[in-house]
C-alpha positions as CSV (number, residue, x, y, z in Angstrom):
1,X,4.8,-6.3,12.3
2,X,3.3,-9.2,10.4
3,X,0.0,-8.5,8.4
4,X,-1.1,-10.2,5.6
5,X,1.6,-12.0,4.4
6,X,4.6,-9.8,4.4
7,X,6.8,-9.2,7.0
8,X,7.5,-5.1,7.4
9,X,10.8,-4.4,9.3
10,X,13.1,-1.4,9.6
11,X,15.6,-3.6,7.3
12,X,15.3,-7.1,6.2
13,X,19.2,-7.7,6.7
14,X,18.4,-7.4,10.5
15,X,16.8,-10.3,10.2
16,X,19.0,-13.1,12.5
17,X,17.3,-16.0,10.2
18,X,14.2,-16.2,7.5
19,X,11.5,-19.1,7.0
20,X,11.7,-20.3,3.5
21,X,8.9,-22.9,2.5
22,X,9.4,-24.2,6.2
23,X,12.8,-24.8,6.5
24,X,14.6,-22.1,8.7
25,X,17.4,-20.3,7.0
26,X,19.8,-18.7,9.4
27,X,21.7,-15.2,8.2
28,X,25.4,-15.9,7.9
29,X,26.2,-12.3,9.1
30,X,24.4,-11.6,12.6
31,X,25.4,-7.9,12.3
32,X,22.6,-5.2,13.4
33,X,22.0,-2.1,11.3
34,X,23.2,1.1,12.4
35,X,21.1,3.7,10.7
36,X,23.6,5.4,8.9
37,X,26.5,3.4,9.2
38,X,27.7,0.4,7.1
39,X,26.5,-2.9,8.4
40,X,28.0,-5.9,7.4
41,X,24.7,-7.7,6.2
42,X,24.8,-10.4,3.7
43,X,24.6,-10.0,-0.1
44,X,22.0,-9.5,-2.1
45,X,22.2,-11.6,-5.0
46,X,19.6,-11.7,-7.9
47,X,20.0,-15.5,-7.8
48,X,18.1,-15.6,-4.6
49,X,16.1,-12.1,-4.3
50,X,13.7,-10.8,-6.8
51,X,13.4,-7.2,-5.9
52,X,10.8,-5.1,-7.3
53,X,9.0,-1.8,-6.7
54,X,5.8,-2.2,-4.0
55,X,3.2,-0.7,-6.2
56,X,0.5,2.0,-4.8
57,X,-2.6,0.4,-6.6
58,X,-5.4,-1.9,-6.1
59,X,-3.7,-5.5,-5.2
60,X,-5.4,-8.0,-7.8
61,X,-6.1,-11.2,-9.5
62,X,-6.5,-11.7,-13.6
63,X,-8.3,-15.0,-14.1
64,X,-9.1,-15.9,-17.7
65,X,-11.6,-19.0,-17.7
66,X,-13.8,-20.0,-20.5
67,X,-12.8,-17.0,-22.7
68,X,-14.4,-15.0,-19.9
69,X,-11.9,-12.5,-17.9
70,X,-12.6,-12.1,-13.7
71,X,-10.8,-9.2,-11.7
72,X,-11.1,-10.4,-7.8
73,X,-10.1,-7.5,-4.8
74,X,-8.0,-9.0,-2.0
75,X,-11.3,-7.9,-0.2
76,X,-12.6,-11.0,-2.4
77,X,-15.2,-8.7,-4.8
78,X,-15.4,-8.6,-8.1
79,X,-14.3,-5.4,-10.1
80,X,-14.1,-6.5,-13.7
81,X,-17.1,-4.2,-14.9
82,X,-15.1,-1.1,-13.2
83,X,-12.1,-2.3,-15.5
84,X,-13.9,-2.7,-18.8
85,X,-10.5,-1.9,-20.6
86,X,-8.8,-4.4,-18.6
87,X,-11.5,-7.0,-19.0
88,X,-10.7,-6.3,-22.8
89,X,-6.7,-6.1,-22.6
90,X,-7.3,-10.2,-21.7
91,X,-8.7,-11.6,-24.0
92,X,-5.4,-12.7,-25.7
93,X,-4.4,-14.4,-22.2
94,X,-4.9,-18.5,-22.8
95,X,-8.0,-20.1,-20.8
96,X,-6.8,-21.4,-17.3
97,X,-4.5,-18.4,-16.5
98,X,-4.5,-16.0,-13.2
99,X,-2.2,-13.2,-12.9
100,X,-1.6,-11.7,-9.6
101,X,-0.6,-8.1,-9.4
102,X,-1.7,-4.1,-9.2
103,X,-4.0,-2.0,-10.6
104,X,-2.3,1.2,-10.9
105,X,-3.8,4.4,-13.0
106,X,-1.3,5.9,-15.5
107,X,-1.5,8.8,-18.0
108,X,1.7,10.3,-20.1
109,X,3.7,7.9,-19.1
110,X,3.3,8.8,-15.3
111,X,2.1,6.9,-12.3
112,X,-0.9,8.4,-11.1
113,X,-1.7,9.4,-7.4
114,X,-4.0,6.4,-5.7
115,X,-6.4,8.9,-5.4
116,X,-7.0,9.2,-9.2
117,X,-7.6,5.6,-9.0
118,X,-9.9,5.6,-6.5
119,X,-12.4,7.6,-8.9
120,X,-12.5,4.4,-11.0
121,X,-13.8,1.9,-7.9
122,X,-16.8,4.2,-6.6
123,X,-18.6,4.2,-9.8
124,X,-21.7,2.0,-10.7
125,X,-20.9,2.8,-14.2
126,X,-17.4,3.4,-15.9
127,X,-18.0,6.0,-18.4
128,X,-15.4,6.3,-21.8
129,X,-14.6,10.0,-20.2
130,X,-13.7,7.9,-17.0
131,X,-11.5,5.8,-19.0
132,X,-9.4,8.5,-20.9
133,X,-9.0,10.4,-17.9
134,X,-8.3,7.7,-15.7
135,X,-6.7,5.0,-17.8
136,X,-5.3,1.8,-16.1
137,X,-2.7,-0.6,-16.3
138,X,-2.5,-4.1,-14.7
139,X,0.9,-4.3,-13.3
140,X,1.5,-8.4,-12.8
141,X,4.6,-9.6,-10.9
142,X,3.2,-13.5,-10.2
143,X,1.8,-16.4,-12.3
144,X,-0.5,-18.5,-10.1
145,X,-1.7,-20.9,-13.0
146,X,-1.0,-21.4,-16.5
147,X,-2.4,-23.2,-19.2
148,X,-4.6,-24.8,-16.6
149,X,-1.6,-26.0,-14.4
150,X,-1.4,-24.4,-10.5
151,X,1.9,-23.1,-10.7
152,X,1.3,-22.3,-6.7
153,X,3.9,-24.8,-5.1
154,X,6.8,-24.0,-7.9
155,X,9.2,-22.1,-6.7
156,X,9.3,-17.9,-6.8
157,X,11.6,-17.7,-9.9
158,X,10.4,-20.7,-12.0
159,X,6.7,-18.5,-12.2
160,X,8.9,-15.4,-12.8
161,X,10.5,-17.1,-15.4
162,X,6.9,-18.3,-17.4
163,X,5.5,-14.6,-16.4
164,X,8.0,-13.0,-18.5
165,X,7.7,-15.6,-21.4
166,X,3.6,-15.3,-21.5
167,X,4.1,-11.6,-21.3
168,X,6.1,-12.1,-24.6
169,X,3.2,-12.4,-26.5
170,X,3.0,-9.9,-29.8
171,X,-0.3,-9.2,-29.6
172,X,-1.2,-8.7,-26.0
173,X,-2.3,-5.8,-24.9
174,X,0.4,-2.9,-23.6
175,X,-2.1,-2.4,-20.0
176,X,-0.8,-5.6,-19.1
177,X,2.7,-5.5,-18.1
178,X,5.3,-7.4,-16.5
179,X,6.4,-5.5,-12.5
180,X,10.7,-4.8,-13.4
181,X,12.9,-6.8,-11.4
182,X,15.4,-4.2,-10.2
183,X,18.9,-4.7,-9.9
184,X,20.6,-4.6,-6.5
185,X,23.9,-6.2,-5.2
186,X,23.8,-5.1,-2.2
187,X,22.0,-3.3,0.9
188,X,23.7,0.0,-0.1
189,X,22.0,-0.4,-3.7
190,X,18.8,-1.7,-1.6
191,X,18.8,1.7,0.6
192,X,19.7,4.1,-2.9
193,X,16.8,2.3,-4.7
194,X,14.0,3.0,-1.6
195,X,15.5,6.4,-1.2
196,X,13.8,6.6,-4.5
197,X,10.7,5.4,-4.0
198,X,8.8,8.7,-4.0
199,X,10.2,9.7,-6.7
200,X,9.1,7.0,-8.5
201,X,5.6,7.4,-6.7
202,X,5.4,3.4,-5.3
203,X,5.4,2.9,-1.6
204,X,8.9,0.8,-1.2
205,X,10.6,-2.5,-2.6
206,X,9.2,-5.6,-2.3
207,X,12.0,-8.9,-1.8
208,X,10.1,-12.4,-2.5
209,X,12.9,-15.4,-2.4
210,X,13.3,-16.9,-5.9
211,X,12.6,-20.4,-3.8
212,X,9.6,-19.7,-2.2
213,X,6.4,-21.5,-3.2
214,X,3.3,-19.4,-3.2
215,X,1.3,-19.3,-0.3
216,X,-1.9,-17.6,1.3
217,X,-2.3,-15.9,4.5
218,X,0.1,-14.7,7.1
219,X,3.4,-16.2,5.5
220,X,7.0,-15.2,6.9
221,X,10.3,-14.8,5.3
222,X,9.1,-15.7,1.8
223,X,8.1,-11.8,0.9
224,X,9.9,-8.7,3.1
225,X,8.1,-5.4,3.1
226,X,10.5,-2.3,3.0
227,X,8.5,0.2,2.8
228,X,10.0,4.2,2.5
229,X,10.5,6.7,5.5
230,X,6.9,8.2,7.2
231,X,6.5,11.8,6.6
232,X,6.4,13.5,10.4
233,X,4.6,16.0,12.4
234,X,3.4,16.9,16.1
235,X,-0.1,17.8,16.8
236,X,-2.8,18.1,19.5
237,X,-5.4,15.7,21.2
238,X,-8.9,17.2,20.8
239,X,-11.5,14.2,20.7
240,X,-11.1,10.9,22.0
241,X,-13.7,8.0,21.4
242,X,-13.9,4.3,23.3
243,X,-11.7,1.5,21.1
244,X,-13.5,-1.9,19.9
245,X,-13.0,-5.4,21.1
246,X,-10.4,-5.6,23.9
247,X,-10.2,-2.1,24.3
248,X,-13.9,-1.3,24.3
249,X,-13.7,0.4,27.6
250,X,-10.5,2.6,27.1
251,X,-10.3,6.1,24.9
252,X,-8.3,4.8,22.2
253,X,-9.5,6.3,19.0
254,X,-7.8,10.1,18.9
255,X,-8.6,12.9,17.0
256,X,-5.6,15.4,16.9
257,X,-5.4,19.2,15.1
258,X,-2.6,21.2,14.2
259,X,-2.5,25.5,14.3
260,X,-4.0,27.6,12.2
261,X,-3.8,31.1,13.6
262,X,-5.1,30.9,17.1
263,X,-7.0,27.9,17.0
264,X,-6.7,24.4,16.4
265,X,-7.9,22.3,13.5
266,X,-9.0,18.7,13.5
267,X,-7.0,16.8,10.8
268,X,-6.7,13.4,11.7
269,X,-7.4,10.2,13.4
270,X,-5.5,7.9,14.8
271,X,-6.0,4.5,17.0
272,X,-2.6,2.8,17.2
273,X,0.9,3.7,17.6
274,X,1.1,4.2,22.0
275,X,2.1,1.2,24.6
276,X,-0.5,-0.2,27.0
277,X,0.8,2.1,29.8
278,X,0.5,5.1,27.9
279,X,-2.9,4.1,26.6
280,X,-3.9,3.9,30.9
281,X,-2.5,7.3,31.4
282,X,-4.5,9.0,28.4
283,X,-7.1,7.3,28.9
284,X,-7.0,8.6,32.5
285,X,-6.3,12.4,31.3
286,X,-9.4,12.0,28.9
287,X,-12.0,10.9,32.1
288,X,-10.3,14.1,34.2
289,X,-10.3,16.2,31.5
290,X,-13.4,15.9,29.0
291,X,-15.1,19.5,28.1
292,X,-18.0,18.6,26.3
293,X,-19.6,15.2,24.8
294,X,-21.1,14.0,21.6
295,X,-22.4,11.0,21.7
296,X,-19.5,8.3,22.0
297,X,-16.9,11.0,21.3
298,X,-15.6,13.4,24.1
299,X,-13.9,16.6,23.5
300,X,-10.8,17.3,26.0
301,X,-8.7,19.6,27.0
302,X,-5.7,20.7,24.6
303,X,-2.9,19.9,26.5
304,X,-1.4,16.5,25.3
305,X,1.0,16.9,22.0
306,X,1.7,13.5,19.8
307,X,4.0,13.1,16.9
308,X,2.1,11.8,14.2
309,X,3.9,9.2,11.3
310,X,1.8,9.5,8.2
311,X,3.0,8.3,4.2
312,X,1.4,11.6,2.5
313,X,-0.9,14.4,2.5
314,X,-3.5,15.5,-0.5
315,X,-5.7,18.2,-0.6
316,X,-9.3,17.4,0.0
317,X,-12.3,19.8,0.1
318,X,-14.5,17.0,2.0
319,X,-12.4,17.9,5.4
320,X,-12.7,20.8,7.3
321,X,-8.8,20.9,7.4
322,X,-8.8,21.1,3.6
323,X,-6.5,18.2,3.6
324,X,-6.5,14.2,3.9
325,X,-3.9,12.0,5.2
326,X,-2.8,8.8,4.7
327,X,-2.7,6.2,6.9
328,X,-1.5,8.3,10.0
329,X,-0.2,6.8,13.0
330,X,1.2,7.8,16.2
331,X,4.8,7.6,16.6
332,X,5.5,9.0,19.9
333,X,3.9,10.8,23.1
334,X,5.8,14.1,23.2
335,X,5.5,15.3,26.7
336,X,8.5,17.5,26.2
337,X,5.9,19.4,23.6
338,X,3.1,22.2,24.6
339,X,0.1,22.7,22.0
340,X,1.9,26.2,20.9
341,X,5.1,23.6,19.5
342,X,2.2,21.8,17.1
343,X,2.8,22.1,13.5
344,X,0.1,24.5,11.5
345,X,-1.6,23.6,8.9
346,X,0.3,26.1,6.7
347,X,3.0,23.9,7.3
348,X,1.0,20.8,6.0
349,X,-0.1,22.7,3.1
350,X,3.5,23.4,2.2
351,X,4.6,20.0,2.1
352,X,2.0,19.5,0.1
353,X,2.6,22.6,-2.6
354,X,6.1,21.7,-2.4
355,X,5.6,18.3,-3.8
356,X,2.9,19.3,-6.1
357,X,6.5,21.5,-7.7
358,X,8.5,18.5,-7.9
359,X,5.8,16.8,-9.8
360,X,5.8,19.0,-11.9
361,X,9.1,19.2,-12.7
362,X,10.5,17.5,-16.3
363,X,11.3,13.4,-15.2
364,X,15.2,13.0,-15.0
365,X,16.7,10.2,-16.8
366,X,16.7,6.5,-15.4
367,X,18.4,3.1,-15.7
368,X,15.7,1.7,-14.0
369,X,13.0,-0.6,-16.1
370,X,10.5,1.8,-15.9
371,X,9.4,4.6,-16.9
372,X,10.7,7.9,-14.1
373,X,7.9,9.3,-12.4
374,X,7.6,12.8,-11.0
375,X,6.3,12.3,-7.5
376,X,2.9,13.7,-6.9
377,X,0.7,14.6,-3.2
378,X,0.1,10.9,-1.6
379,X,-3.4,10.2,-1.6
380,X,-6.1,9.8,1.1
381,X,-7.0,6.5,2.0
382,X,-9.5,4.7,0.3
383,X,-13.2,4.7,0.9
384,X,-15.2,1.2,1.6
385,X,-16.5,0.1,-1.9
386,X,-19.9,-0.6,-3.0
387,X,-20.9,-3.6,-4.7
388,X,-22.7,-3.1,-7.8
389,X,-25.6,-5.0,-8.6
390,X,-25.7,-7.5,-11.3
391,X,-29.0,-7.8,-13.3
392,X,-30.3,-11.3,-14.1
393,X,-28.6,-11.8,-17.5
394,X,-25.1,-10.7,-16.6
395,X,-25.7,-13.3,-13.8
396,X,-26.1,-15.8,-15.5
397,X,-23.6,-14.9,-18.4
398,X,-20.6,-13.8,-16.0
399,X,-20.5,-15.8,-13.2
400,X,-17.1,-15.8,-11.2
401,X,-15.1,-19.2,-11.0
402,X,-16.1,-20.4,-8.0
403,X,-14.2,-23.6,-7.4
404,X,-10.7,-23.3,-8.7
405,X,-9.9,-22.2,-5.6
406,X,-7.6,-19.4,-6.7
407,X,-9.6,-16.5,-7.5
408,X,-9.1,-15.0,-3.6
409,X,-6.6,-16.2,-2.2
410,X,-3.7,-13.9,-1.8
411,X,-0.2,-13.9,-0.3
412,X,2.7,-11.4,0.1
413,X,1.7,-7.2,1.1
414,X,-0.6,-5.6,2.0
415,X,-2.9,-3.4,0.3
């Protein structure tokens, strides 16, 4: 799938060719990946990959203009007062710089759940008791312009290069750091280092040619996506709602439960993940089989069984469920399933108590350029942000850089 810039597949050496600043490369080796086995896929060499962790954090953009420090979203808002430290971790940067990077929340030396962070972006103000218990670091893995210069159309390694030297500086502050390029020869030592991911609490490796200029938008080839293994379970279809758009007159927004005792407990939604002709025959099941209505959502009979794809689970007293899931998807329509083969929530909560153990557990020793994390429960996803309202005189002494033309615009993952 291509969103936003990077292109997710089950393995970039399946690739047959890649689109590098347009000019199609084609893979030497044509070999498909056997899961398990030992395709013959090209090497990886650090001369024309830069691999790096993909970060669970807030995508960003530093720009230093004027003496004056600006964090931009990739939702294009402006979260420098929620970063005050930040803001203030800047201010040796030189005038006419923009970093582009992650927000991540740290604290002894560990990576924080997303969750954590998400207590810093809800807040009108950001308190110092905020700040020591939710401290931040900026996390920058591309130069976009420096000294003034657009380093936009050099290519991927040359801004690597000038990152790594403006990150020299003595002074600067230790919440800005530089993302570590990680060392792989291979797709064996690709595999062993996204087999780690969770242990190192990011969401998979990132691989951006070392030739590739940066651009905005939907670009492919430049920047792969590899992003770890879904957690897994099977659970029930309760509600069902009318989608939006093209499917505004199909029941395609899904609300499934799993068992706890002798009933069935709503724990998550989910909208995409079937093919058209199994979206006509549920749809079809829902308008035969609806008990009750309310409002646009119809409660059905529980009878279908769905194997949900989800990257983690956090406890949450705001759900009825007691838990929160991460961007859950369906993975498959298990017809061979009955509602009594659905997980239970006990099971959910196990994962989650389990993993809550292993964070907790001293961090085991590391070559890699970071510090080892303990993994942690993944967070729910993120709530829509609020805008906070400027008054008068910060307007008019903070006002964003409007026409660089790089505060904005973003290329490579998703959020």
């Amino acid at each position: 799938s291509r969103r936003s810039g990077a292109l997710q597949v089950d393995c970039p050496g399946c690739a047959p060719s890649y689109n590098i600043n347009g000019v199609e490369h084609v893979r030497r080796s044509a070999a498909g990946c056997n899961v398990g086995g030992n395709p013959d896929f090209d090497v990886i060499d650090n001369s024309d990959w830069i691999i790096e962790w993909k970060w669970d954090g807030i995508r960003a953009q530093l720009i230093r203009r004027e003496g004056q420090t600006f964090i931009w979203s990739r939702g294009e808002e402006l979260l420098t007062d929620r970063f005050p430290e930040l803001e203030q971790a800047c201010a040796q940067l030189p005038d006419g710089t923009v970093l582009d990077g992650e927000i991540t929340a740290w604290k002894n030396e560990q990576l924080l759940p997303f969750t954590e962070l998400q207590k810093r972006i809800h807040r009108r103000s950001v308190t110092a008791r905020l700040q020591a218990t939710v401290p931040v670091r900026f996390i920058a893995f591309d130069l976009l312009e420096h000294n003034g210069t657009d380093l936009r159309q050099q290519p991927g390694l040359q801004r690597r290069q000038q990152l790594e030297t403006l990150l020299q500086i003595p002074q600067l502050h230790p919440q800005l750091q530089l993302a570590p390029r990680l060392p792989a020869t291979d797709w064996t030592d690709c595999r062993t280092l996204r087999q780690n991911c969770r242990e190192e609490r990011v969401e998979g490796l990132m691989l951006k040619h070392t030739a590739a200029v940066y651009e905005t938008g939907r670009v492919v080839g430049a920047w792969w996506k590899w992003k770890t293994e879904p957690f897994h379970c099977d659970a029930v279809l309760l509600y069902a709602q009318r989608g939006h758009g093209r499917r505004a007159g199909k029941y395609t927004d899904f609300t499934f439960g799993v068992r706890s005792g002798e009933t069935l407990v709503p724990f998550a939604k989910a909208y995409s993940g079937l093919t058209n002709a199994e979206i006509e025959e549920v749809d079809r099941f829902i308008r035969n089989n609806t008990l009750e209505r309310f409002g646009p959502v119809s409660s059905v009979r529980s009878e279908l069984v769905f194997e949900l794809a989800f990257e983690g689970l956090q406890l949450s007293p705001r759900h009825k469920s007691g838990i929160a899931v991460r961007f859950p998807r369906i993975a498959r329509w298990r017809k061979d399933k009955t509602p009594a083969d659905a997980d239970s929530l006990e099971t959910l909560k196990e994962l989650i108590r389990s993993r809550q153990t292993t964070a907790d557990a001293p961090p085991a020793e590391t070559t890699q350029p970071h510090t080892t994390v303990n993994e942690s429960p993944a967070p729910a996803p993120p709530a829509r942000t609020r805008k906070r309202k400027s008054t008068n005189s910060e307007a008019e002494t903070r006002k964003p850089p409007a026409a660089q033309g790089l505060g904005g615009l973003f290329a490579g993952l998703e959020d």
